[in-house]
C-alpha positions, 0 to 999 in steps of 0.5 A: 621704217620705210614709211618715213619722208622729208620735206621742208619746214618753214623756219626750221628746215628739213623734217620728217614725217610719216606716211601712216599713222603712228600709235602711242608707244610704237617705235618709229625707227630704230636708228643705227649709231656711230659712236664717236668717243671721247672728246673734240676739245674742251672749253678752256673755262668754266660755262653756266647753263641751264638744266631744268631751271636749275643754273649749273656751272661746267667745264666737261663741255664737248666742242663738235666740229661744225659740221656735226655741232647739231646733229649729235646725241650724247650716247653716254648720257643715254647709256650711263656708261660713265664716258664721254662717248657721243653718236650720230644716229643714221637713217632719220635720226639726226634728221628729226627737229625739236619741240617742246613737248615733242611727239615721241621720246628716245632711248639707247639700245646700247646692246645693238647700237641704236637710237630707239625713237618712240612715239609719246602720243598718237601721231597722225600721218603727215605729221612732222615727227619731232623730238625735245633738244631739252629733254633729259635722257631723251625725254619729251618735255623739258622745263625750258629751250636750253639746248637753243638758249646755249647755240643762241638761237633764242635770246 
């Protein structure tokens, strides 16, 4: 969608926003992916995060390099494909910031290799698009900030 642009966020960085406005439903954008699969490296040791209130105890934890640490999706969570593949979505879509609910939602389009993003709420131009860092499977809302409490960014 060409009617998308990016400005800066106090506090957060660049974001995205809409020229128009967005209906409820409507596909934002359709994001290319580029599937990265398998793993970087592991945590040598078990790790203790929390999923919707609920402490869970892991070790198939995937390390990024830095670089790319917080703008990947976990695209076999998505997919259900039972890998450990990732991606990073092209266009906009590793570009859109998180809140907690979030106006739009995401899912895979495993078919085509995309990241759909769709909005959740009526959204009205020159609104910052966001998404749920949090949110399972793409979702909108989530119990907590437990993608911000793992990076550390909140206490």
């Amino acid at each position: 969608m060409n009617e998308l642009y990016i400005k800066n966020v106090v506090g957060k960085g660049r974001g995205v926003f809409s020229k128009k406005d967005i209906k409820t439903g409507e596909i934002v954008e359709s994001s290319p992916v580029f599937i990265i699969s398998g793993t970087f490296s592991d945590y040598p040791e078990e790790h203790e995060y929390r999923l919707n209130g609920l402490k869970k105890i892991t070790s198939d934890r995937t390390i990024m390099p830095q670089e790319i640490e917080n703008y990947y999706f976990c695209w076999s969570g998505l997919t259900k494909n039972g890998k450990k593949d990732h991606c990073i979505a092209l266009g906009y879509g590793s570009l859109y910031n998180s809140a907690n609910p979030s106006n739009m939602r995401y899912e895979a389009d495993e078919k085509n290799l995309n990241l759909l993003f769709i909005a959740v709420v009526d959204i009205p131009k020159d609104t910052e698009l966001t998404i749920n860092y949090s949110g399972i499977d793409g979702n909108n809302i989530s119990e907590g900030n437990y993608w911000f409490e793992n990076k550390k960014f909140i206490e």
